[in-house]
C-alpha positions in Angstrom: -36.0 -80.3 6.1 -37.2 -83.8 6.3 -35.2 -86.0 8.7 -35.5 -90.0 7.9 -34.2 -92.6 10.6 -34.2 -96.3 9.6 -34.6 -99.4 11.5 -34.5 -103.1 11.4 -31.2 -103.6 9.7 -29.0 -106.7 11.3 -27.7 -110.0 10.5 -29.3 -113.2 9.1 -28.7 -116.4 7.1 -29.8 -116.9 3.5 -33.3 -117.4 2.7 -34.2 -115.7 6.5 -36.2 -112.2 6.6 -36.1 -108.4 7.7 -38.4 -105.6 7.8 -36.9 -102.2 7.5 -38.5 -99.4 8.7 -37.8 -95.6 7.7 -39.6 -93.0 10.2 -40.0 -89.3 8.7 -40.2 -86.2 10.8 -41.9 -84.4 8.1 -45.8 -84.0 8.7 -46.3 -83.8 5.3 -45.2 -87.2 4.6 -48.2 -88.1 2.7 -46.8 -85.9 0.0 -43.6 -87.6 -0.9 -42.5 -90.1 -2.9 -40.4 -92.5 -0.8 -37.5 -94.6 -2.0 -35.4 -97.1 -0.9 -32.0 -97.7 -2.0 -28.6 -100.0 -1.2 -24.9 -99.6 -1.5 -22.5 -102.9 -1.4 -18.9 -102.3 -0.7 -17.0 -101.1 -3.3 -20.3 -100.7 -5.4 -22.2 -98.0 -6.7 -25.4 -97.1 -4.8 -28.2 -99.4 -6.6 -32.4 -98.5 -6.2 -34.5 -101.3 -4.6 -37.6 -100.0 -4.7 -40.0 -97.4 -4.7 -43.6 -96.0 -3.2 -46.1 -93.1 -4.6 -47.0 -90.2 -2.3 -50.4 -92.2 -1.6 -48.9 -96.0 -1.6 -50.8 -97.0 -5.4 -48.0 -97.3 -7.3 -44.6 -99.3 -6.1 -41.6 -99.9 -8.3 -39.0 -102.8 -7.7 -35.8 -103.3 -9.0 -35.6 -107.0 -10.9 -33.2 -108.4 -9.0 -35.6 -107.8 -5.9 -39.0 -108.4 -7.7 -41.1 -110.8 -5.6 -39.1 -111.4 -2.5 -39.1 -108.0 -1.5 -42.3 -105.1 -0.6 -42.0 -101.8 0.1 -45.2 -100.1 1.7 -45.9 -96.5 3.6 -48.1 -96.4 6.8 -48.9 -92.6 6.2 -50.4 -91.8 9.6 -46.8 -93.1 11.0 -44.8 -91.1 8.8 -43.1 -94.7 8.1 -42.2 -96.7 5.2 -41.4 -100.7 5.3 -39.6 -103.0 3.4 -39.9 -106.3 3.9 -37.3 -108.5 2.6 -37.9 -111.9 2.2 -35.7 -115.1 1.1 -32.7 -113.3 1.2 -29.2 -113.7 -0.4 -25.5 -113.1 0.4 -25.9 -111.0 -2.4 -28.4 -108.2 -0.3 -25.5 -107.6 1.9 -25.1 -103.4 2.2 -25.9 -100.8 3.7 -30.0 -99.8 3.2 -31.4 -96.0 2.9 -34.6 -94.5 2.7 -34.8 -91.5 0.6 -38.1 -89.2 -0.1 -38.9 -86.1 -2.7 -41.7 -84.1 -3.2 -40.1 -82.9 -6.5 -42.1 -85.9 -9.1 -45.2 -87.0 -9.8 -44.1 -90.2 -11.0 -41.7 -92.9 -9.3 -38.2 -92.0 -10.2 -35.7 -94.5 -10.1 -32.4 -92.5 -10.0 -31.1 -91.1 -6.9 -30.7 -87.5 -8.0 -34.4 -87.0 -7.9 -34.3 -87.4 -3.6 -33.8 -84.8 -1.9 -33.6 -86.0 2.2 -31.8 -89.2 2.6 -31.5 -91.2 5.7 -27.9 -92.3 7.5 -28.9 -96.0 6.8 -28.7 -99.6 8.1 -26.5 -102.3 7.6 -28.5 -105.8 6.1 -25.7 -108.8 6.2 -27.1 -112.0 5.0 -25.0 -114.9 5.6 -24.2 -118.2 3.3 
């Protein structure tokens, strides 16, 4: 059973930053593929980005592509993503997710298996 904890969630005006961090229990963490994902009220949860097992490949959702980078710190069980130039728009609640069940990144939820409890990003206008 993995266990996922995230961090670094909070308030902040348009166009600020955040870094959110996801720390894994699981020792093996070098094996899984690590996702993060977002859920707005009232909206349907959404994938923001993605990480391979070993950090080579990342994936990005378009609406996120350029201002935001996920990366894995393998020796602290921990993925990042850092969020930059944010919009109202980011508002929702942020999770972490991981699998060891691909080989490839997968955007759809269905393929995690552990999920964190996640953390609340609220960008002001």
């Amino acid at each position: 059973q993995v266990q996922l904890v995230e961090s670094g969630g909070g308030l902040v005006q348009a166009g600020g930053s955040l870094r959110l961090s996801c720390a894994a229990s699981e020792r093996t963490f070098s094996s899984y593929f690590m996702g993060w994902f977002r859920q707005a009220l009232g909206k349907e949860r959404e994938f923001v980005a993605a990480i391979s097992a070993s950090g080579s490949s990342t994936s990005y959702a378009d609406s996120v592509k350029g201002r935001f980078t996920i990366s894995r710190d393998n020796a602290k069980n921990t993925v990042y993503l850092q969020m930059n130039r944010l919009k109202p728009e980011d508002t929702a609640v942020y999770s972490c997710a991981a699998t060891s069940r691909v080989r490839t990144i997968i955007r759809g939820p269905d393929a995690y298996a552990y999920w964190g409890q996640g953390t609340q990003v609220t960008v002001s206008s």
